[in-house]
N, C-alpha and C positions, 0 to 999 in steps of 0.2 A: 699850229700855224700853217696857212696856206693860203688857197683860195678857195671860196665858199660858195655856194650855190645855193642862195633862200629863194623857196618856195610861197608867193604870198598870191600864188591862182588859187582855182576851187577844185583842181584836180589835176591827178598825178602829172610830175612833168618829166623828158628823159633828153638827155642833155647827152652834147657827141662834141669832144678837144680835140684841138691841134693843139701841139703845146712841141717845144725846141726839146730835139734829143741827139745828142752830137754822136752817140753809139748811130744812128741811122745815116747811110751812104747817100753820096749823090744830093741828096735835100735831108738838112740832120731835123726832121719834126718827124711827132708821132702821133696818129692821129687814133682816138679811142674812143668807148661806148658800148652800149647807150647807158649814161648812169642813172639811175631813179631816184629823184627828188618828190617824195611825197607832199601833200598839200600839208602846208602847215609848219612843214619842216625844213632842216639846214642838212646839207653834205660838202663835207668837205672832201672838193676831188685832188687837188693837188697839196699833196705834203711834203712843204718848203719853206723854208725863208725867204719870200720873196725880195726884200734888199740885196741877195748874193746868188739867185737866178743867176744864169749864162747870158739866157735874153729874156726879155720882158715880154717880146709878142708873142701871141698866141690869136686864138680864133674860136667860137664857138657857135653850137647850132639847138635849138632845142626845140622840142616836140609836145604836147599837152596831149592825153590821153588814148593815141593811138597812131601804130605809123602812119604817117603821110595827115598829122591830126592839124589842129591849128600851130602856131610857132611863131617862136623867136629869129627874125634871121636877118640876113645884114645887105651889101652888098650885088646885086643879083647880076650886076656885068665885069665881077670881078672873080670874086670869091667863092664860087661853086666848089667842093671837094665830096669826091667822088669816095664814098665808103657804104657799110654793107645795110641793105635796107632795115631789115628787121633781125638783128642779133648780136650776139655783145660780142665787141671788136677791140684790139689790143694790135699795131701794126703800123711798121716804117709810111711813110707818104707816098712812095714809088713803090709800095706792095698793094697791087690794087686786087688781092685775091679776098671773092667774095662780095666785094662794092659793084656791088650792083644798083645801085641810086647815086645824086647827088644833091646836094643840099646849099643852098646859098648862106656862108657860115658870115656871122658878124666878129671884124677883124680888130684886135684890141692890145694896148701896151702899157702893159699895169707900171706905175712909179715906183720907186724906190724909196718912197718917206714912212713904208710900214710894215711889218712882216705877213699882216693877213688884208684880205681882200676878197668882199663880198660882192657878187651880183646877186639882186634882189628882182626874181623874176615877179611881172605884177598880171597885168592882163596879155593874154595870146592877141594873135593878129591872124590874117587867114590864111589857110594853109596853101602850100605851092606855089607863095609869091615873094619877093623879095622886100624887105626895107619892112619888115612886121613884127609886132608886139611890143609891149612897152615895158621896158626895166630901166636898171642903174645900177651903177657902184659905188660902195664908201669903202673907204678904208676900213682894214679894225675887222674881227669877228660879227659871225651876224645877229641883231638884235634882239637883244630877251624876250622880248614878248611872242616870237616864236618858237625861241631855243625853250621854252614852257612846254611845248608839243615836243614828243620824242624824238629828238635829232639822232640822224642816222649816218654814220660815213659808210660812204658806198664801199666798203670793205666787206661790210657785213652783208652773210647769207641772204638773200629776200625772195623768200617764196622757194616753191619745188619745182625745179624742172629747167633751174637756171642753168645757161651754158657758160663753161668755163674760157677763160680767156687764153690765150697762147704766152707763156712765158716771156719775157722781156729780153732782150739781148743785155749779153753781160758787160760787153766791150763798153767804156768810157771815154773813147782815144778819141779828140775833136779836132776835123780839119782845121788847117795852121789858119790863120788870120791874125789882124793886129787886133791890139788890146782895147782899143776905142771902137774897132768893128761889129757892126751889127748885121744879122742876117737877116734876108728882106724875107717875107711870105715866099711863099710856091705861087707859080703864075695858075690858072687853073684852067687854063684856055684848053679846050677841048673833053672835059674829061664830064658833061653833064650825058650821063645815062641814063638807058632806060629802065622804070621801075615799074614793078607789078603794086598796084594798091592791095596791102592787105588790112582792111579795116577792123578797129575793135581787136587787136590782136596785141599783149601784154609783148614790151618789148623786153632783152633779159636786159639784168643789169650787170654794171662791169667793175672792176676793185681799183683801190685807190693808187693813183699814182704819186710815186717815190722820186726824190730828187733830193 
């Protein structure tokens, strides 16, 4: 049970989360990457119940066959977050060590009517611009007629030469708020960088995240 990530392009895709982590200070999200979503197939990146989440928003960004390739992306006067161009990342939102890119992420607040929840990436859009490519989400695990294609959670090894990700902070303890309270996004004003294009260059991928 979690959230899913179907792959229905013609080629590799690699996906980068903000997702709420109350262990991270100052702004409690954590932002993470790059996962590989192979063509054909499902990864499941977050393993959760989502009806008993903390919060429901999160944000994501994704990439089709190479950094800086075509993408998924959202928002482009808002939602810029700033993380590491080509390498797999694991890292508080105010730990900008290593982001050297940013990326315009598309901002999203999954319901609470199911424990899993699929986006289904379909065609890229062009790369470097905001408000591109075309998916969606259902409720529910993602659909058989891809889970046929060996579905892969991004826990699993892929490939030689992958970089490991930096441990997780252990602390749980969530600034006080009321019980009805929800935390808004990170504002992201300032934080688009500059990045070297590295074309045609396999991004690593990153392990599943726990909640």
């Amino acid at each position: 049970m979690g959230l899913w990530y179907q792959n229905g392009y013609t080629d590799p895709v690699y996906v980068a989360m903000l997702w709420f982590d109350s262990g991270c200070s100052g702004q409690p999200w954590r932002k993470s990457g790059w996962y590989l979503v192979a063509p054909g197939s499902s990864v499941e990146i977050v393993g959760a119940n989502l009806k008993t989440i903390p919060d429901s928003n999160f944000a994501w960004f994704a990439q089709a066959d190479w950094a800086d390739g075509p993408c998924w992306s959202g928002d482009p006067a808002h939602n810029w977050y700033a993380i590491p161009h080509n390498a797999a990342f694991n890292q508080c939102y105010l730990d900008n060590s290593g982001c050297n890119a940013a990326y315009p992420f598309n901002a999203g607040t999954l319901g609470r009517s199911s424990i899993d929840w699929t986006i289904v990436l379909l065609q890229s859009g062009v790369a470097g611009r905001g408000f591109q490519g075309c998916s969606y989400g259902m409720a529910g695990q993602p659909t058989a007629h891809l889970l046929n294609s060996p579905s892969r959670r991004s826990s699993s090894p892929i490939g030689a030469g992958r970089r490991s990700r930096p441990a997780r902070p252990t602390t749980t303890t969530a600034p006080a708020r009321s019980p009805n309270a929800k935390w808004s996004m990170p504002s992201s004003d300032g934080l688009i960088a500059a990045r070297t294009p590295v074309p045609l260059i396999a991004m690593s991928p990153a392990t599943l995240i726990r909640r």
